[in-house]
N, C-alpha and C positions, 0 to 999 in steps of 0.2 A: 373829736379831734385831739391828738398828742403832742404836746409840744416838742420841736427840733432838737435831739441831742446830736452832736458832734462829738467824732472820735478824728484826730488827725495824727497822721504817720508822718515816715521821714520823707518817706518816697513811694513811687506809686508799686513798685515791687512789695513793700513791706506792706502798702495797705492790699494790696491781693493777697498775700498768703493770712494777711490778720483777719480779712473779711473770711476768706474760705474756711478761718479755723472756727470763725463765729457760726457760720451758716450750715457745717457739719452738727457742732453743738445744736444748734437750732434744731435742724433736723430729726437727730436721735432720741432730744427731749422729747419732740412732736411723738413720734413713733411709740416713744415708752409709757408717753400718757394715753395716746387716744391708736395707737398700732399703724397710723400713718402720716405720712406728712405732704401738705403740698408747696409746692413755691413755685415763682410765676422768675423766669428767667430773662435776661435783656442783653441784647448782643450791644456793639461799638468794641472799643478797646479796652475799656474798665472792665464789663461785662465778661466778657471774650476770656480778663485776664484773668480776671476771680476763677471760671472755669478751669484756663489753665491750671491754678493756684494748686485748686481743687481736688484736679487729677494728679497731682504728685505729692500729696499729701499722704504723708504715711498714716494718717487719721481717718484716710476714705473710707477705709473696709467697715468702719466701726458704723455706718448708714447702710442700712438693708434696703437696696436701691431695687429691690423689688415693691417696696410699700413705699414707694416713692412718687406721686405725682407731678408734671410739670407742664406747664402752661407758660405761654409766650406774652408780655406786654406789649409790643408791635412784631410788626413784620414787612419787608420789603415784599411788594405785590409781584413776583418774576417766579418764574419757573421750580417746578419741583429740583433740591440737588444746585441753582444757581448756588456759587458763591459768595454771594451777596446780601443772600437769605441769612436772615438770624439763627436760624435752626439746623441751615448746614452748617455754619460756623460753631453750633454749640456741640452738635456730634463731634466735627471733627477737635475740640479743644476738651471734650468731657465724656459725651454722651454715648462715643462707640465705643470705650474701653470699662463701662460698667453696667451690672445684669441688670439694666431698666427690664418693664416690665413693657411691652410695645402696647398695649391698650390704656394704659399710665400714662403716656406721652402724645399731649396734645399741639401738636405742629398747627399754626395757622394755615391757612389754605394758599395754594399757591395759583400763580395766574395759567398753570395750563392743567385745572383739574377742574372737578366736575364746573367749576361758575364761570368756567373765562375770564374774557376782561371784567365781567360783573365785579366789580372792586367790594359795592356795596351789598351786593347776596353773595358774598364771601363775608364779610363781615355780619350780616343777621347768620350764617350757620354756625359761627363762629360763638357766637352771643348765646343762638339754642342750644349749645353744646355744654356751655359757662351752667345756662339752666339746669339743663337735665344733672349736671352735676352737683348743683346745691341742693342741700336738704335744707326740710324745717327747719333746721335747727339754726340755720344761716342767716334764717327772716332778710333773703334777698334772693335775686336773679343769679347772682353768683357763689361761689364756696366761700369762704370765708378764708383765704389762703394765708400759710404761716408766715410765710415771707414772698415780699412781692420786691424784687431789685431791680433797680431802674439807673440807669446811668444819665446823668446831666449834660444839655448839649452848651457848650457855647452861647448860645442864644437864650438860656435858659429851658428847648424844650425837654421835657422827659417823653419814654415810649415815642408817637409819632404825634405829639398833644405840639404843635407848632405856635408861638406868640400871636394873639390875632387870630389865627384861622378858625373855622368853623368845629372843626374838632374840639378844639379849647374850651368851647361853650358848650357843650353836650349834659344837658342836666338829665333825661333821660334815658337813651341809649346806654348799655353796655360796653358797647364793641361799634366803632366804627368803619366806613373806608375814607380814606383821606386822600384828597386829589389837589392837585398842586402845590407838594409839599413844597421846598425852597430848596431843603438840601433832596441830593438823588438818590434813589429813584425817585418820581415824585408823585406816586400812585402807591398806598401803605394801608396797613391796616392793622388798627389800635383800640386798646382799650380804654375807654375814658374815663374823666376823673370819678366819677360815681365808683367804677367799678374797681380802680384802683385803692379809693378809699375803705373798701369792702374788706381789705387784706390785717390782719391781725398790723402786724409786722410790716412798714414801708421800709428800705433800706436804699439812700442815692449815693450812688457812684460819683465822685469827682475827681478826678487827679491830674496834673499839669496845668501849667500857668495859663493855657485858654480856657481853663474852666475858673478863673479867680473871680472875673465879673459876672461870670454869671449866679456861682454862688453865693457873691456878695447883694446881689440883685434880690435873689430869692431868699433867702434869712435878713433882708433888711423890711421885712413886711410889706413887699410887693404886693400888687394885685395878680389872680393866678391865670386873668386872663393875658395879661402885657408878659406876666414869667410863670408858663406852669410849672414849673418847677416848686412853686409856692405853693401850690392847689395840691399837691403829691402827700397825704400824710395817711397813715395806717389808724387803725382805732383803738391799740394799743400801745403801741411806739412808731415814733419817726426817727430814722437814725442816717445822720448824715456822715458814711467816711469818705476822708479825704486824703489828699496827701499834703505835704506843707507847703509847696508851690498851691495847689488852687486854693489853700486857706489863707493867701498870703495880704488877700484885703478885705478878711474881716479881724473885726477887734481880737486881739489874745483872749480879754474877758469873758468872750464866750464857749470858749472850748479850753479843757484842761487837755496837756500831750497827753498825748494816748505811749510816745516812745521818744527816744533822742532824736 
């Protein structure tokens, strides 16, 4: 477990373009030591934005987005192409305008492909797929991914890990389906905290003043099942950026500006 570093911006503009410059870094390094990289991507608005960030970065080219792998931390259960779906949303803010590699890019399953409404045998294919992708060298179910980015709800959850519900407590599963989430749709399908902790690298999204209590909630040494958000850390770094609206009710002491 890694202790929560903080980096806080001025605005949620400037923490997208900051994260995206980090996450390229991240990337390249990954690549130059081991010739690839993976990370596990998360839609909302933070998410979404980093993406955007991303793509207009004159630093993109410098990521050989052919030795690039990605994977999804949830996913809304609705149709292939819904735009609702985390994965149409990440093509169309990143993913159609760089040479992925389409066998690299792992979309979660959507509700009108091979499983149907099966919410939950979309989530075990989901989970053998996590498998057959990790090696020995992993000593887990899952890859060991460089960067896993997760965005904070509100309520404290991360991915579709909901306060209370049954997903939250998953000590064994990898990959869940989750059924009456709160927020919509409310049929989703996530990876739990086991397998999130799996990730080198956790990095959460916060920005705007509805995310204040929640991240005050969860850096105040919450329990991870009342705010997963607490339960989210990587096994080499946790790194929380924000912008200075949702840092705005925790202590100064704990984070030095990252910028004015």
């Amino acid at each position: 477990m890694s202790t929560p570093q903080l980096v806080v911006h001025r605005d949620k503009e400037l923490m997208a373009q900051a994260a995206a410059a980090r996450l390229i870094t991240k990337i390249v390094d990954a690549q130059a030591s081991r010739g690839h990289a993976s990370v596990v991507l998360t839609g909302g608005r933070n998410g979404n934005g980093l993406l955007a960030a991303l793509a207009a970065s004159p630093a993109r080219d410098a990521v050989d987005w052919s030795r690039l792998e990605l994977w999804w931390g949830d996913e809304r259960y609705l149709p292939e192409g819904d735009p609702e779906r985390n994965d149409t949303q990440a093509r169309a803010a990143l993913l159609d305008a760089v040479p992925l590699d389409p066998a690299r890019v792992h979309p979660m399953p959507a509700s009108d492909g091979p499983y149907g409404a099966d919410v939950d045998a979309a989530a075990e294919a989901y989970a053998a797929e996590l498998a057959k992708a990790a090696g020995p060298e992993n000593h887990s179910s899952v890859p060991s991914f460089d960067v896993l980015l997760l965005g904070v709800g509100p309520d404290t959850h991360v991915a579709s890990l909901f306060p209370e519900l049954p997903a939250v407590r998953e000590t064994e599963r990898t990959v869940v389906g989750v059924h009456g989430a709160p927020k919509p749709p409310p049929t989703r399908v996530s990876l739990t905290l086991p397998a999130i902790r799996s990730a080198r690298e956790v990095w959460l999204l916060a920005a705007g003043e509805d995310k204040a209590r929640a991240a005050a909630i969860a850096l105040s040494g919450a329990g991870e099942v009342q705010a997963p958000a607490a339960g989210a850390y990587g096994r080499r770094r946790t790194l929380w950026l924000l912008d200075s609206a949702a840092a705005a009710d925790l202590p100064r002491s704990l984070y030095p500006p990252a910028s004015p």
